[in-house]
C-alpha positions in Angstrom: 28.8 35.0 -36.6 31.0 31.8 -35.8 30.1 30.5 -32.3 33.2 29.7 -30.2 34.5 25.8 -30.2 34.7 25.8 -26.3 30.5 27.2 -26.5 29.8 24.5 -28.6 31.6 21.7 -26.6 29.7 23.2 -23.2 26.5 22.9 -24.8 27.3 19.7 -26.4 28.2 18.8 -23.3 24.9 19.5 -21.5 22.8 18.3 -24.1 25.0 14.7 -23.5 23.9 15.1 -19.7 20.4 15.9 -20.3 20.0 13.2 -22.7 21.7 10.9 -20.2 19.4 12.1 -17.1 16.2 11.5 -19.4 17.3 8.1 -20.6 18.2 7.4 -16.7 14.3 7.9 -16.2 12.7 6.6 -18.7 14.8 3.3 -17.7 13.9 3.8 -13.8 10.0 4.1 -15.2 10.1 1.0 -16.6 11.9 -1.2 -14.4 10.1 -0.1 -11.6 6.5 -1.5 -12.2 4.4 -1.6 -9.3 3.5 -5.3 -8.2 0.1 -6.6 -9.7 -2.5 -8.1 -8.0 -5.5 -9.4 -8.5 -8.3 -7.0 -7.0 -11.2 -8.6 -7.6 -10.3 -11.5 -4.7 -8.1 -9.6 -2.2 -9.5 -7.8 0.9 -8.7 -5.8 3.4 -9.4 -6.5 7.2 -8.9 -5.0 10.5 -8.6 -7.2 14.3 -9.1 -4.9 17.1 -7.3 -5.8 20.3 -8.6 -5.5 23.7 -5.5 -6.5 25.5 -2.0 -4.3 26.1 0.1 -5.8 23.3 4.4 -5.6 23.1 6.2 -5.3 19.8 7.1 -9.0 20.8 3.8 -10.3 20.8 3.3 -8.1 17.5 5.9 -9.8 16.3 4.4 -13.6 17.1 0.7 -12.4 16.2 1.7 -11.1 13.0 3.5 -14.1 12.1 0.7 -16.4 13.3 -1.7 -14.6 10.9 0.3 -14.6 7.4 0.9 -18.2 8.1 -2.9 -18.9 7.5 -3.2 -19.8 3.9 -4.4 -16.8 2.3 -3.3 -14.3 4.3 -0.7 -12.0 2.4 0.5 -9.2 3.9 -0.2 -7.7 7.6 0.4 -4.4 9.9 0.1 -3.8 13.1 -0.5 -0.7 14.9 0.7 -1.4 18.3 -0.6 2.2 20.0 -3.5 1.5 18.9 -4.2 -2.2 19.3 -5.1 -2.5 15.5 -4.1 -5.1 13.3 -4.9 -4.8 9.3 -4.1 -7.6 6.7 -4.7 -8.5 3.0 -6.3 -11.6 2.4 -7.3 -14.0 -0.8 -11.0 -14.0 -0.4 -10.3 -17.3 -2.8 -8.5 -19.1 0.0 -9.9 -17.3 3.0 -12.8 -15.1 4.0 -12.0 -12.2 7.0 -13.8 -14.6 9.7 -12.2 -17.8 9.3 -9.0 -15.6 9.3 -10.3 -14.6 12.4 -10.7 -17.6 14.0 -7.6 -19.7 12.9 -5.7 -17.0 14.6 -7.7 -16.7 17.6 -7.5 -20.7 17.7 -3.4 -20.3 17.3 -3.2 -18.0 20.5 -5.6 -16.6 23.1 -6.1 -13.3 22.3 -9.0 -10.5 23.7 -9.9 -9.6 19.9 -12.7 -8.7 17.8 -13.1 -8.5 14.6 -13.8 -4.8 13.1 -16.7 -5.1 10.9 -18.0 -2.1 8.3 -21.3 -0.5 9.3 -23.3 0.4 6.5 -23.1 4.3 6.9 -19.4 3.8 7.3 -19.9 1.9 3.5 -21.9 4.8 2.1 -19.8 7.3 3.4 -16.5 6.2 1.3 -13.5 6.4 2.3 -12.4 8.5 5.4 -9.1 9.7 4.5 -10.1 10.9 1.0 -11.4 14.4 0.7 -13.4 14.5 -2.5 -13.5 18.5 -2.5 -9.7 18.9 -1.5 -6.9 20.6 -3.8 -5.0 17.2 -4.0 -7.7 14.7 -4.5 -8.7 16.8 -7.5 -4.8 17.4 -8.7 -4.0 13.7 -8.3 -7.4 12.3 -9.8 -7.0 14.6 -12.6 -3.4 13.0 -13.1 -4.4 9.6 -12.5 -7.3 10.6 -15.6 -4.5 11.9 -17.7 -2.5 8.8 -17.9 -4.8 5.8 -17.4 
């Protein structure tokens, strides 16, 4: 049986594209590396405001903060009052953070500080039992 020359340039043809498209990814995969850091020294912290605060004064506080050597990268929720940074635990521990920003600015703040049920509990967003958690751990397994 003698296949057709214009069936054999179609699928030559899609093979080309699917070889293309794989390539494509495998390229993306490996440029795109997610940023390392160092785990062991960075932490995460948490100010809770007391006071109304704009997205200006956002704006000024978070800039105040990552100006304090050590501090890396900051959010905050203005709804809720709630700002959460990184921070070297090398350079700078979560209450001298703290302070050097409450000394840059007068500010009705306190620091949020991890109870120890809160520590035994884990982590609050993670459901350990849910479909997801298992799927993605079980990924995570697969490839690390």
């Amino acid at each position: 049986m003698k296949i057709n020359k214009k069936v054999k340039w179609i699928a030559g043809c899609l093979f080309g594209i699917i070889a293309l498209l794989f390539i494509t990814l495998v390229v993306h995969i490996l440029m795109v590396t997610p940023k390392s850091y160092d785990n062991m020294s960075l932490q995460l912290s948490r100010i809770d405001f007391k006071e109304p605060i704009d997205s200006a004064k956002a704006k000024v506080i978070n800039a105040q903060l990552r100006s304090i050597d050590g501090v890396e990268n900051t959010y905050f929720n203005i709804k809720d009052g709630i700002l959460v940074y990184t921070h070297n635990l090398n350079k700078v521990d979560s209450q001298k953070a703290f302070d050097a920003l409450l000394e840059k600015g007068n500010y009705k703040a306190e620091r949020f500080v991890v109870t120890d049920q809160m520590k035994n509990s884990g982590c609050p967003v993670m459901d350990r039992n849910s479909f997801s958690y298992r799927f993605s751990h079980g990924i995570q397994k697969l490839f690390n």
